[in-house]
N, CA and C atoms of all chains as a GROMACS GRO file, in nm:
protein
  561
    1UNK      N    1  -1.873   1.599   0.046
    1UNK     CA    2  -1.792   1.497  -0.020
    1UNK      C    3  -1.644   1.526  -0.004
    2UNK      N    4  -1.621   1.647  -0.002
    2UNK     CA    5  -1.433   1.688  -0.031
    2UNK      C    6  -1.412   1.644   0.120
    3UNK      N    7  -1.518   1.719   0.208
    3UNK     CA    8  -1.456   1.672   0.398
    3UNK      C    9  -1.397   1.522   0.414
    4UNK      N   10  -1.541   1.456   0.346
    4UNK     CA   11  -1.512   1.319   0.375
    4UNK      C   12  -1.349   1.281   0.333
    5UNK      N   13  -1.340   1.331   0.175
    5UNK     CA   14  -1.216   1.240   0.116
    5UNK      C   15  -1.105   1.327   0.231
    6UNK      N   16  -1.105   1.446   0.210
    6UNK     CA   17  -0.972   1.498   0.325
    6UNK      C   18  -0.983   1.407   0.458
    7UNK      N   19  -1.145   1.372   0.520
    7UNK     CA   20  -1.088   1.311   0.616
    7UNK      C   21  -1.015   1.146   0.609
    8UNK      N   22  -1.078   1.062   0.516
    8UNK     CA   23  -1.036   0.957   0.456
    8UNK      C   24  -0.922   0.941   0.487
    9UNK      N   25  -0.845   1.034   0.428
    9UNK     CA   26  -0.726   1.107   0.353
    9UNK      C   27  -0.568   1.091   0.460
   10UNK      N   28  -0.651   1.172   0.599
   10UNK     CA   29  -0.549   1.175   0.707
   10UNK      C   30  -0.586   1.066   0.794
   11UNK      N   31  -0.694   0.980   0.790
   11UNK     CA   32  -0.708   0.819   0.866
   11UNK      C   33  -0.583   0.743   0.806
   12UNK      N   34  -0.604   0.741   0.635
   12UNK     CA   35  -0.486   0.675   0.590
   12UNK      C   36  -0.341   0.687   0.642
   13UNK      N   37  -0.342   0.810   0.644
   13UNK     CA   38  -0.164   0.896   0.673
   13UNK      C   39  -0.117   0.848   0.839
   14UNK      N   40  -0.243   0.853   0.918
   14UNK     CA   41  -0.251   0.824   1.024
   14UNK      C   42  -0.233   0.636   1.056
   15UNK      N   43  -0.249   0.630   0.983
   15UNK     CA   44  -0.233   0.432   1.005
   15UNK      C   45  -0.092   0.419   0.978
   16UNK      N   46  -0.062   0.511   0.835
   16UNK     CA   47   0.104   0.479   0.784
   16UNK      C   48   0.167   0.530   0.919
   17UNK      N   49   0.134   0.656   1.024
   17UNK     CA   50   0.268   0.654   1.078
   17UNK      C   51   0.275   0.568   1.189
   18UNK      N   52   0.162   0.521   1.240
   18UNK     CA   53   0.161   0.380   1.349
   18UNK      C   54   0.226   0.317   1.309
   19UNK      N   55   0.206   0.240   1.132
   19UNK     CA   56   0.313   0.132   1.050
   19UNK      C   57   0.448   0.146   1.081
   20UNK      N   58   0.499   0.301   1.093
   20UNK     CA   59   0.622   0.335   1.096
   20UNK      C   60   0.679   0.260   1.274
   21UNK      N   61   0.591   0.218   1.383
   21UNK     CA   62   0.639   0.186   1.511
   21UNK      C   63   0.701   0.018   1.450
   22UNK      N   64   0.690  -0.016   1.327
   22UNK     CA   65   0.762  -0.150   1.299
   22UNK      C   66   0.866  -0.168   1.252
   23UNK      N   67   0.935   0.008   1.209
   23UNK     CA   68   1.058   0.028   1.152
   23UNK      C   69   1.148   0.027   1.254
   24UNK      N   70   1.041   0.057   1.364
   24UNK     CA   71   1.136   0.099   1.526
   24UNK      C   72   1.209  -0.062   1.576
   25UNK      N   73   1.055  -0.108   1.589
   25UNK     CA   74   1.081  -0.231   1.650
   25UNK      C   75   1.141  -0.341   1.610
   26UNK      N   76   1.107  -0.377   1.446
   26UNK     CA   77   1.086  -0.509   1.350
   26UNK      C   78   1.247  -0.555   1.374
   27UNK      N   79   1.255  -0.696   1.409
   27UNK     CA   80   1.374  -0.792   1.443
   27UNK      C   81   1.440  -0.762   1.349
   28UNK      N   82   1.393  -0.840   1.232
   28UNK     CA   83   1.467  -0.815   1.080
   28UNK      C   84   1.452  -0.724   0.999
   29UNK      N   85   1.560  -0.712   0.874
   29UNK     CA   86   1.524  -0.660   0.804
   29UNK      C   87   1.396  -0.636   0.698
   30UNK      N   88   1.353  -0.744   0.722
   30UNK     CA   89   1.235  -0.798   0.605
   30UNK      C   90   1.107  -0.735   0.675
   31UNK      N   91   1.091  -0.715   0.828
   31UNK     CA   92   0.996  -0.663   0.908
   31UNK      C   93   0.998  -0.477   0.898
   32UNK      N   94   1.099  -0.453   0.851
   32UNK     CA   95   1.103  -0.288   0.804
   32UNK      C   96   1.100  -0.265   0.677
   33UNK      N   97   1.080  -0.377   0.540
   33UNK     CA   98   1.067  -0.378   0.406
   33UNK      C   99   0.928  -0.356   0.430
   34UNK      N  100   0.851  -0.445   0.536
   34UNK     CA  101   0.748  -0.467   0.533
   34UNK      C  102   0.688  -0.326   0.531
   35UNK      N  103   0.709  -0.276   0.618
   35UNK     CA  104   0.645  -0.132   0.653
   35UNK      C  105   0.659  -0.026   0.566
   36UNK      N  106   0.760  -0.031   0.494
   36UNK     CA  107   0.758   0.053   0.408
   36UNK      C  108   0.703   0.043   0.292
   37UNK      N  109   0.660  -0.113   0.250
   37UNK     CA  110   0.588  -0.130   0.182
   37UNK      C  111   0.420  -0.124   0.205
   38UNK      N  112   0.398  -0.095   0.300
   38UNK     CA  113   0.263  -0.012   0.372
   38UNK      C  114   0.274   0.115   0.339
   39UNK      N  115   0.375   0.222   0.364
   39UNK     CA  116   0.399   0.314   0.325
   39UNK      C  117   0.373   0.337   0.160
   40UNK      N  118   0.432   0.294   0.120
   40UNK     CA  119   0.376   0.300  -0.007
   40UNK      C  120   0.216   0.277  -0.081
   41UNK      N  121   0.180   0.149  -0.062
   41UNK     CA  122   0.033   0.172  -0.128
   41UNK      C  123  -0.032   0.219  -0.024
   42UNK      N  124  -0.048   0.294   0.104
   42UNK     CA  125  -0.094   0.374   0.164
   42UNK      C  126  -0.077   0.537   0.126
   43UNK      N  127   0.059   0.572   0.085
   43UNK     CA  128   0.112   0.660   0.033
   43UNK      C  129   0.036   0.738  -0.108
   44UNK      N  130   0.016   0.587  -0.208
   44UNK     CA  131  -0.066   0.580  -0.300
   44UNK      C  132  -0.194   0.618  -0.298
   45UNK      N  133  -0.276   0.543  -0.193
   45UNK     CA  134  -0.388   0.597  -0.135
   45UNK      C  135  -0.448   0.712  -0.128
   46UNK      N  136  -0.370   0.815  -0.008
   46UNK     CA  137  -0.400   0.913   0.030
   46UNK      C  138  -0.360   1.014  -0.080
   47UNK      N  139  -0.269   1.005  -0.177
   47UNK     CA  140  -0.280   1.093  -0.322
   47UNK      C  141  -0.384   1.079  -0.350
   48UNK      N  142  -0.468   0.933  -0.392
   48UNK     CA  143  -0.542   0.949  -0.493
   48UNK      C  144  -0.709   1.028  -0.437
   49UNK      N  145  -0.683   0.971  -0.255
   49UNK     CA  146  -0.777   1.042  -0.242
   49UNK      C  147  -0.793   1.212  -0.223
   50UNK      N  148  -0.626   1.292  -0.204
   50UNK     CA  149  -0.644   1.383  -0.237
   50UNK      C  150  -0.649   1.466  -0.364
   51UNK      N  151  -0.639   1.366  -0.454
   51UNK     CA  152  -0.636   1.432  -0.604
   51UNK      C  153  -0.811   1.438  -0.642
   52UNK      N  154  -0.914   1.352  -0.529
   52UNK     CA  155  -1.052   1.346  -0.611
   52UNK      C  156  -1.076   1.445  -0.517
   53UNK      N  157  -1.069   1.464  -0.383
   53UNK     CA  158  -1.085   1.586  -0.324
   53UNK      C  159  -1.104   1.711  -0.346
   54UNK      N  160  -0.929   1.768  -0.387
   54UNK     CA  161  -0.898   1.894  -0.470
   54UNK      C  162  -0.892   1.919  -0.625
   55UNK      N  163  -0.982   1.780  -0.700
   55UNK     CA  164  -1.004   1.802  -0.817
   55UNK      C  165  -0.909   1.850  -0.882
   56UNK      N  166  -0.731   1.776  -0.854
   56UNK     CA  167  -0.652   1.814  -0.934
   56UNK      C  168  -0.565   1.688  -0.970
   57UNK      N  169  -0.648   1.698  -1.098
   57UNK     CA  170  -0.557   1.539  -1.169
   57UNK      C  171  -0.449   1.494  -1.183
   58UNK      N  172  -0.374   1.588  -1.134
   58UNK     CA  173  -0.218   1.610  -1.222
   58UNK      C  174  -0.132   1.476  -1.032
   59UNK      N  175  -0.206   1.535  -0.956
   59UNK     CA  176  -0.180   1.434  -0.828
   59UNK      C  177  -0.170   1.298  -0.852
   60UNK      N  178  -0.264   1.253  -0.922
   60UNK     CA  179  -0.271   1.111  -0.980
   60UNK      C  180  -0.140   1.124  -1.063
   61UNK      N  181  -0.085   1.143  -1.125
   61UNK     CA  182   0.061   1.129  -1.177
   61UNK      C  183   0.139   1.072  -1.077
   62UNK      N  184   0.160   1.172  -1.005
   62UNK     CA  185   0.251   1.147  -0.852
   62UNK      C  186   0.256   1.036  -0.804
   63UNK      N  187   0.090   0.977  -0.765
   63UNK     CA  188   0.022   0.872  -0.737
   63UNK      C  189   0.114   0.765  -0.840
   64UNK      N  190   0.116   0.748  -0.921
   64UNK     CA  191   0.190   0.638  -1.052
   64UNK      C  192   0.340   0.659  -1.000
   65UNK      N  193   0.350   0.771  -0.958
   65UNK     CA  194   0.521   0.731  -0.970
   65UNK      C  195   0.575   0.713  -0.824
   66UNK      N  196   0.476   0.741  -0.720
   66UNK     CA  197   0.500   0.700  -0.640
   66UNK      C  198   0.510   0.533  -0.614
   67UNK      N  199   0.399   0.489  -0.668
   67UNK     CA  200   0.401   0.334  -0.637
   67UNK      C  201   0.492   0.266  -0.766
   68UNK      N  202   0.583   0.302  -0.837
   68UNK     CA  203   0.672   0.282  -0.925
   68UNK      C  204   0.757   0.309  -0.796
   69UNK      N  205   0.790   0.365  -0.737
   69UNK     CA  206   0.972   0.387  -0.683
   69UNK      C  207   0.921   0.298  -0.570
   70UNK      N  208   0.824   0.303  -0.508
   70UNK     CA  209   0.792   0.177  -0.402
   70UNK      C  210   0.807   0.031  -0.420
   71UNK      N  211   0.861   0.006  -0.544
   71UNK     CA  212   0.864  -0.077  -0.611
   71UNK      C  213   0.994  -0.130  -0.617
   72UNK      N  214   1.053  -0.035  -0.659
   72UNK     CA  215   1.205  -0.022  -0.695
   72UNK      C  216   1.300  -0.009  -0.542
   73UNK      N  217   1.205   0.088  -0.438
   73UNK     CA  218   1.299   0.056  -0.292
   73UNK      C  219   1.288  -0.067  -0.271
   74UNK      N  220   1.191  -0.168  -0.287
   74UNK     CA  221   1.169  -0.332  -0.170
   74UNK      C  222   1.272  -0.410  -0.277
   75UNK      N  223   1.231  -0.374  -0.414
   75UNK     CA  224   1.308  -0.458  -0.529
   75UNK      C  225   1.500  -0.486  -0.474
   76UNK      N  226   1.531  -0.350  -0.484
   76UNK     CA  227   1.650  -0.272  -0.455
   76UNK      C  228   1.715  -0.321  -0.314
   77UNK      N  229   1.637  -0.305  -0.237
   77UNK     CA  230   1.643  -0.334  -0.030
   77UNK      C  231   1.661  -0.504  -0.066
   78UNK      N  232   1.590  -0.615  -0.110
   78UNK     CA  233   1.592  -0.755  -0.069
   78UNK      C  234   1.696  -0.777  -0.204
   79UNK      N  235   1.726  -0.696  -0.303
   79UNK     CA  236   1.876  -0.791  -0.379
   79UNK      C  237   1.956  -0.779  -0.313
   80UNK      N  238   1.978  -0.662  -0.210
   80UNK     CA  239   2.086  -0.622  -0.149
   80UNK      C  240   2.113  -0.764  -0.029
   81UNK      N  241   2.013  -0.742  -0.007
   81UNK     CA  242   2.034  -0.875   0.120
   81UNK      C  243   2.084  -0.964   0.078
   82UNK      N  244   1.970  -1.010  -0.040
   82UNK     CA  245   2.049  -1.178  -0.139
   82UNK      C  246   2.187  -1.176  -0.160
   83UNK      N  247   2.234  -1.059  -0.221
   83UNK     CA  248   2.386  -1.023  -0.244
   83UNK      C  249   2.506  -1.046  -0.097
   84UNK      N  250   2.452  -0.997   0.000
   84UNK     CA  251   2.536  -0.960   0.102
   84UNK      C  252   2.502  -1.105   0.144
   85UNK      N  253   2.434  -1.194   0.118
   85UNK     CA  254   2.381  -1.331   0.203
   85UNK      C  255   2.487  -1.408   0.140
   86UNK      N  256   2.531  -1.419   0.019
   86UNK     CA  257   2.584  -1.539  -0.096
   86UNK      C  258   2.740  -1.527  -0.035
   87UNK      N  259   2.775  -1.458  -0.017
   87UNK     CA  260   2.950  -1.485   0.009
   87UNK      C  261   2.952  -1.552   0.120
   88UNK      N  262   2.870  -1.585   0.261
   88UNK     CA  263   2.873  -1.574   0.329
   88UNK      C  264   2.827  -1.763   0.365
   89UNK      N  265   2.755  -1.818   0.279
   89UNK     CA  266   2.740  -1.935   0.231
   89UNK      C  267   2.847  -2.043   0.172
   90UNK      N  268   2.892  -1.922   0.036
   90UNK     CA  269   2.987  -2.023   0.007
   90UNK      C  270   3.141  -2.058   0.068
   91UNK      N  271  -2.927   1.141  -0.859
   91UNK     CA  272  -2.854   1.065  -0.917
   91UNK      C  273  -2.699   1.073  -0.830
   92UNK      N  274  -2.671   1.216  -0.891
   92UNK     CA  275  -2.519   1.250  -0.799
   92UNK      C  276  -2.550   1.176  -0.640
   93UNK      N  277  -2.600   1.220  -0.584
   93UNK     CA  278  -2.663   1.111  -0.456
   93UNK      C  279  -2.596   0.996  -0.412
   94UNK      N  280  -2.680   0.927  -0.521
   94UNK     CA  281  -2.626   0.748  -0.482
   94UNK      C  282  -2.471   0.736  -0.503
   95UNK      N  283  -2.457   0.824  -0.595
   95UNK     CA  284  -2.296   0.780  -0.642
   95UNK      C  285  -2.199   0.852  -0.515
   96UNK      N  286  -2.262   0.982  -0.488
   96UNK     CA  287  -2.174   0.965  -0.339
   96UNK      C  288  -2.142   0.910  -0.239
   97UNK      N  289  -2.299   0.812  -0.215
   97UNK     CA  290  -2.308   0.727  -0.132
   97UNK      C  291  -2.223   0.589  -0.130
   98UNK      N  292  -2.190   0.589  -0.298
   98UNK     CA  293  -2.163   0.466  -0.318
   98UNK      C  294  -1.977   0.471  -0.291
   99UNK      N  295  -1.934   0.626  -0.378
   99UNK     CA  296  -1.822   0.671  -0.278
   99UNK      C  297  -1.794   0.665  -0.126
  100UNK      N  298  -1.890   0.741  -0.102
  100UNK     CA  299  -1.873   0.719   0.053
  100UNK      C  300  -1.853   0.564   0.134
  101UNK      N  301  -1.923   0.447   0.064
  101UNK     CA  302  -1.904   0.340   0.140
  101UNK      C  303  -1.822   0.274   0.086
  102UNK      N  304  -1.752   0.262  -0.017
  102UNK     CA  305  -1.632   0.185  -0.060
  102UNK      C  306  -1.482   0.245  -0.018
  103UNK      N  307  -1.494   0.395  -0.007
  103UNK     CA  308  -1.391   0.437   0.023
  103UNK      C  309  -1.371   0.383   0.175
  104UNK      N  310  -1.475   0.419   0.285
  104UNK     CA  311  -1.469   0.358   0.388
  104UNK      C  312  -1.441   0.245   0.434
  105UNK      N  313  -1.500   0.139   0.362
  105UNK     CA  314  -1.418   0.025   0.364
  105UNK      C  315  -1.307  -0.037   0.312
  106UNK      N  316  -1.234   0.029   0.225
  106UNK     CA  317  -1.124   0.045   0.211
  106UNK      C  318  -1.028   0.087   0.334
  107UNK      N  319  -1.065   0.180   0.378
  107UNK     CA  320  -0.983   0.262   0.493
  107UNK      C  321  -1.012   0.163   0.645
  108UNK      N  322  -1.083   0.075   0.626
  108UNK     CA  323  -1.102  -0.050   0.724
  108UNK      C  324  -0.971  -0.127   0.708
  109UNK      N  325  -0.987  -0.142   0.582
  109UNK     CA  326  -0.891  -0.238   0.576
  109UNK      C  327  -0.763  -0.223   0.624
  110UNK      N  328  -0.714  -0.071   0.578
  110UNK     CA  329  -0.586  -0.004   0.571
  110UNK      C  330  -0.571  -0.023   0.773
  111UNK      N  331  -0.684   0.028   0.851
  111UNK     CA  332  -0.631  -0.002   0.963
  111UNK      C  333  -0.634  -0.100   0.992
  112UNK      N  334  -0.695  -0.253   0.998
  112UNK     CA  335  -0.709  -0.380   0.991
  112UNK      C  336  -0.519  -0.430   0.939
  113UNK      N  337  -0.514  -0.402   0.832
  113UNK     CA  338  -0.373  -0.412   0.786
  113UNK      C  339  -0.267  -0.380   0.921
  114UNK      N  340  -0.248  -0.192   0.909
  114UNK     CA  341  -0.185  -0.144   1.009
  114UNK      C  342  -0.177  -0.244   1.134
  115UNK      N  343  -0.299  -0.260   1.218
  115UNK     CA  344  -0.287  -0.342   1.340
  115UNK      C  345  -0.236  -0.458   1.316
  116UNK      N  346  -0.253  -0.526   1.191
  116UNK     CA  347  -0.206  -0.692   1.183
  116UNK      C  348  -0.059  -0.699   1.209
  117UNK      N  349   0.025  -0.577   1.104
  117UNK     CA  350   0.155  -0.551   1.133
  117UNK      C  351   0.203  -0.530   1.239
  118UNK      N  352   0.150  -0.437   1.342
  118UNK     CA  353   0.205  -0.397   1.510
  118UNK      C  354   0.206  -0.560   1.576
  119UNK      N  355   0.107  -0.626   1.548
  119UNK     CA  356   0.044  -0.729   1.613
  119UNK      C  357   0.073  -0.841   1.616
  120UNK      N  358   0.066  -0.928   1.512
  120UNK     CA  359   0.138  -1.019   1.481
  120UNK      C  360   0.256  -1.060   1.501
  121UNK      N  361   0.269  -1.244   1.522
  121UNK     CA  362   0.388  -1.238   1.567
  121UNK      C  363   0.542  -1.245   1.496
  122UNK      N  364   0.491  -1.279   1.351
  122UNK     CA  365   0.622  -1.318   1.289
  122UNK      C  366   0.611  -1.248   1.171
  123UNK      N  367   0.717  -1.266   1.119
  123UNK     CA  368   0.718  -1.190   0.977
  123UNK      C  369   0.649  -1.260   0.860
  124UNK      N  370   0.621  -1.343   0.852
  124UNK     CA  371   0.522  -1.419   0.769
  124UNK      C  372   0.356  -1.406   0.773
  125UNK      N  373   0.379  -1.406   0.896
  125UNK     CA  374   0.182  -1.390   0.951
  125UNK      C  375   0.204  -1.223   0.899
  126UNK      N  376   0.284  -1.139   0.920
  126UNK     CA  377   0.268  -0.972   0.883
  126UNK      C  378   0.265  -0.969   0.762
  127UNK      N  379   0.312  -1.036   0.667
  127UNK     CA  380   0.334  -1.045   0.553
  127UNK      C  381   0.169  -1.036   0.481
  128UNK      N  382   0.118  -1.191   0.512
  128UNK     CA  383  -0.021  -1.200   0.500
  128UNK      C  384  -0.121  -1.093   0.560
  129UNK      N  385  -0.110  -0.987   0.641
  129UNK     CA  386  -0.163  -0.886   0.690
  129UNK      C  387  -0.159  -0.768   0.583
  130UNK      N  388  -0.020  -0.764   0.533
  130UNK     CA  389   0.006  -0.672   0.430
  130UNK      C  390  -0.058  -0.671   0.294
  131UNK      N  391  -0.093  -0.804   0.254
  131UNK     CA  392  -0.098  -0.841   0.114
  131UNK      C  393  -0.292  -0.766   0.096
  132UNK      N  394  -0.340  -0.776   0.234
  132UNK     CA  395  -0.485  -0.762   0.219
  132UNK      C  396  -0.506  -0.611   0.242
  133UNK      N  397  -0.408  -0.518   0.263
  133UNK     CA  398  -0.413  -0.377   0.236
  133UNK      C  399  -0.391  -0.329   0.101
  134UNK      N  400  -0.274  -0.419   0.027
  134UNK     CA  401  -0.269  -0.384  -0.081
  134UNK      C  402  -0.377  -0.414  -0.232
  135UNK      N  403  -0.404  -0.544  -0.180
  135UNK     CA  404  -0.494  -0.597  -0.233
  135UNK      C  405  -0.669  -0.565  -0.265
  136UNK      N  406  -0.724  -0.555  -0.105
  136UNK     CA  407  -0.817  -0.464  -0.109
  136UNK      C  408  -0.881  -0.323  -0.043
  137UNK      N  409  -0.770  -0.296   0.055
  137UNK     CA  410  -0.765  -0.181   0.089
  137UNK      C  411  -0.742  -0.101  -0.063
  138UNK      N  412  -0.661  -0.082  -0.129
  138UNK     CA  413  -0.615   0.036  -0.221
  138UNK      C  414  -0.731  -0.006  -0.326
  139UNK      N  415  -0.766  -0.160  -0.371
  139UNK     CA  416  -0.854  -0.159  -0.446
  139UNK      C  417  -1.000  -0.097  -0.444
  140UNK      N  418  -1.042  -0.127  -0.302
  140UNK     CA  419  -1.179  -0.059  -0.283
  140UNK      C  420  -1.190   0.098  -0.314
  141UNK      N  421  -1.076   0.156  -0.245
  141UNK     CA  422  -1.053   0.318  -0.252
  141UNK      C  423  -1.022   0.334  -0.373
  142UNK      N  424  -0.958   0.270  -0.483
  142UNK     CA  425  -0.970   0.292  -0.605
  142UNK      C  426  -1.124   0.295  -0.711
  143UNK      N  427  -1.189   0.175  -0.614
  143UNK     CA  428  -1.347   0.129  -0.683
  143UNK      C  429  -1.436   0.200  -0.619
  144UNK      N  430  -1.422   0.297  -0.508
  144UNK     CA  431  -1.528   0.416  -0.470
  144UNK      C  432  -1.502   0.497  -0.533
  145UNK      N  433  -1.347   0.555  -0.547
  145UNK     CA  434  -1.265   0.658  -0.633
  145UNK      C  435  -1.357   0.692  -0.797
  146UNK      N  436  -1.387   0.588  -0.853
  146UNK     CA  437  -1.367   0.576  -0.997
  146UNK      C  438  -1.499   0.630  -1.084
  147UNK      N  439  -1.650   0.662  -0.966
  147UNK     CA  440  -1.782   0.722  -1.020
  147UNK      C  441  -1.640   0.903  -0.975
  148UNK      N  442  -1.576   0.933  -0.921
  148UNK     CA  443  -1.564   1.062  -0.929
  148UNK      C  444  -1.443   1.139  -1.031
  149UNK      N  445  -1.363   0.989  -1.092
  149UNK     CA  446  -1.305   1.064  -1.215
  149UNK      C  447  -1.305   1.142  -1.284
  150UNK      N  448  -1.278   1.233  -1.340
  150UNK     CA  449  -1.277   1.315  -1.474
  150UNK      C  450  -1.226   1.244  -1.579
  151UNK      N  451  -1.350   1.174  -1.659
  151UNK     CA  452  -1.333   1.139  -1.825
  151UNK      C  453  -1.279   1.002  -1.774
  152UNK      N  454  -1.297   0.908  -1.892
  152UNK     CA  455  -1.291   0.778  -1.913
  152UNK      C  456  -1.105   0.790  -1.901
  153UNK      N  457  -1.084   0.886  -1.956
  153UNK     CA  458  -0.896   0.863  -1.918
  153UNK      C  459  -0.887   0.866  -1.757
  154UNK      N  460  -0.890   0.949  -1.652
  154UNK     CA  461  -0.884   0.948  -1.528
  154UNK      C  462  -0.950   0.814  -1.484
  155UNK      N  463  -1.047   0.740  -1.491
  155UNK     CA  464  -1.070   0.620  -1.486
  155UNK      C  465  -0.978   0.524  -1.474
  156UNK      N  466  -0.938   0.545  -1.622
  156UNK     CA  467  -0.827   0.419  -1.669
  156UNK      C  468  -0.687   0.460  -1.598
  157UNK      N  469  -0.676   0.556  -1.572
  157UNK     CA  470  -0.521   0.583  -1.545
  157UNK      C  471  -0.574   0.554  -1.396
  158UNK      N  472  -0.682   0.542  -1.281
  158UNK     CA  473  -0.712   0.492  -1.166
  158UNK      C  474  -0.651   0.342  -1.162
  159UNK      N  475  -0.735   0.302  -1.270
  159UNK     CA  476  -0.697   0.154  -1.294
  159UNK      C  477  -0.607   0.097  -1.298
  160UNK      N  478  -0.548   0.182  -1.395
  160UNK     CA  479  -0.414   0.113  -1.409
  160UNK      C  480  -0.264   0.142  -1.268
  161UNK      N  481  -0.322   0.231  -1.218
  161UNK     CA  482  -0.250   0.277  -1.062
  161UNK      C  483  -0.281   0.126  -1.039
  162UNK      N  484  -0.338   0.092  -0.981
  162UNK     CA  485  -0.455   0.008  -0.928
  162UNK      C  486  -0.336  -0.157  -0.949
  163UNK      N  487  -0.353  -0.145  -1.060
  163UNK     CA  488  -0.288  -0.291  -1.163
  163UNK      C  489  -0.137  -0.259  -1.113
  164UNK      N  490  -0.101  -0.144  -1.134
  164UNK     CA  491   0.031  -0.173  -1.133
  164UNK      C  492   0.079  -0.203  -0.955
  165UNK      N  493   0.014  -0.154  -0.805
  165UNK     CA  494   0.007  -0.145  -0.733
  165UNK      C  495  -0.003  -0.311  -0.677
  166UNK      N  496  -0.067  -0.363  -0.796
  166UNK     CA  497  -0.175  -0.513  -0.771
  166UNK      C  498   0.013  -0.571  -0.798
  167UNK      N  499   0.081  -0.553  -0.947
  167UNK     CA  500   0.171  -0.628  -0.998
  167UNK      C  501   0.296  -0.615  -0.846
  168UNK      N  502   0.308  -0.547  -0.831
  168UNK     CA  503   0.436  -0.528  -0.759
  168UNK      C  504   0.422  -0.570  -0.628
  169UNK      N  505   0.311  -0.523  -0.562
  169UNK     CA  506   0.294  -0.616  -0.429
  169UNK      C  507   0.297  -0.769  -0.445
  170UNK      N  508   0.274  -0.826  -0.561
  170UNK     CA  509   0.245  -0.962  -0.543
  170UNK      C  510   0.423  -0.999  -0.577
  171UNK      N  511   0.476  -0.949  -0.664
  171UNK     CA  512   0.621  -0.961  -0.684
  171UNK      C  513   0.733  -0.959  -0.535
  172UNK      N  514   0.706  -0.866  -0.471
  172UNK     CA  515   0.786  -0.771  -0.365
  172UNK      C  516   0.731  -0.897  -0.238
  173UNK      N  517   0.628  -0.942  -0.244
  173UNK     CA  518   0.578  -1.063  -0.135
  173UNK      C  519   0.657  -1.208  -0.117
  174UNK      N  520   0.667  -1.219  -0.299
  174UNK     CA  521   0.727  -1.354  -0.298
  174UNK      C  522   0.885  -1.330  -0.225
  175UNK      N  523   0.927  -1.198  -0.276
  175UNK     CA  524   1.070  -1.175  -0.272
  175UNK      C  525   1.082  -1.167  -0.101
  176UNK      N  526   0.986  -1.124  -0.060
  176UNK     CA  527   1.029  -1.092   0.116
  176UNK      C  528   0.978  -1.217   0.192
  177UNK      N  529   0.911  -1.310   0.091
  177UNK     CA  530   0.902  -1.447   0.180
  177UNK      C  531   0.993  -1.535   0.168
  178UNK      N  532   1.092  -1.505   0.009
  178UNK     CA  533   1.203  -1.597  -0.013
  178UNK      C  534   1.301  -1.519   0.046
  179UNK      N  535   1.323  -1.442   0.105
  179UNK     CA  536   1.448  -1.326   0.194
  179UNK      C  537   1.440  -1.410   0.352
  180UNK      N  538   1.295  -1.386   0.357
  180UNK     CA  539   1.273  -1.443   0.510
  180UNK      C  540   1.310  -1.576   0.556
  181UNK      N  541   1.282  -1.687   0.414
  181UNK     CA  542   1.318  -1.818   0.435
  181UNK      C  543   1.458  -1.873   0.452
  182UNK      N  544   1.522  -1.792   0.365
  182UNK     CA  545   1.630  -1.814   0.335
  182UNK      C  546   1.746  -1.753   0.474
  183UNK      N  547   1.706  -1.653   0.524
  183UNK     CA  548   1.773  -1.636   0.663
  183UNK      C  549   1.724  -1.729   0.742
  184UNK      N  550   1.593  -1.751   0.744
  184UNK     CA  551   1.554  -1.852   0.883
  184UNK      C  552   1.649  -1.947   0.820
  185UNK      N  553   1.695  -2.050   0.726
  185UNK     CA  554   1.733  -2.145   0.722
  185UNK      C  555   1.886  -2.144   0.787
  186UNK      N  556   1.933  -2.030   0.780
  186UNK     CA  557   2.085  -2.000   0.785
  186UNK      C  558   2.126  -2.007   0.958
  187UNK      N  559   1.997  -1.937   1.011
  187UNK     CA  560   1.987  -1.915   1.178
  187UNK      C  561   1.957  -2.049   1.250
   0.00000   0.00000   0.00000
């Protein structure tokens, strides 16, 4: 059971850093929000599956505050845009 | 008993982790930022959910459960928030271009 979740574990980690070839490429900005917002509940993921793994709960914390600040970068990243967009209109 | 419930781990987590690459490829793949968008929403949605719902026979105590869950919920709240915001980001430049 622990093999499986460790291997689970690095399939996940392994998809996020492919995700990362859209930070390279992505036209816009909104195409590298995107990815990082993969990063994140992927990020989320692979905690939680290493916290049932190594039977250490305290990971799942991490897990919560990770997808809290994942939250707060896309939140944070697209006001910025809205902001920098409005002068530029009126 | 322990058995089935591994089993039952074992196949939800897995399909979860389908999804997550299903996701991944939609993003490389796809052509616009809207169609990626919709690629994204179904990793967060049921990629993390399934791996949360295989996750949850191996908790420790009805609290580790709930605090799964509520990962889970809050993961659910913010992707759906952070979607609208990067489809009204996206619209709003296409209109400008």
């Amino acid at each position: 059971m622990t093999s499986f979740l460790f291997a689970a574990a690095i399939f996940v980690l392994v998809m996020e850093a492919l995700g990362l070839v859209r930070i390279l490429r992505g036209p816009a900005d909104a195409d590298r929000i995107l990815s990082v917002q993969l990063i994140g509940s992927g990020g989320v993921a692979v905690l939680l599956l290493l916290s049932a793994a190594t039977q250490t709960p305290a990971i799942m914390d991490v897990a919560l505050m990770l997808a809290l600040l994942a939250t707060f970068v896309s939140v944070a990243f697209l006001r910025d845009v809205r902001h920098s967009d409005e002068p530029t209109n009126t | 008993m322990k058995f089935a419930i591994d089993i039952f781990t074992v196949v939800m987590v897995s399909s979860g982790v389908v999804f997550f690459m299903a996701g991944t490829v939609g993003l490389l793949r796809f052509p616009d930022t809207l169609t990626r968008l919709h690629a994204l929403t179904k990793v967060d949605n049921l990629g993390l959910g399934l791996i949360v719902f295989g996750l949850l026979p191996q908790a420790q105590g009805l609290l580790g459960a709930l605090k799964l869950l509520s990962i889970w919920v809050l993961v659910q709240l913010s992707g759906a928030i952070v979607s609208q915001l990067i489809a009204q980001a996206t619209q709003r430049s296409g209109r400008q271009t």
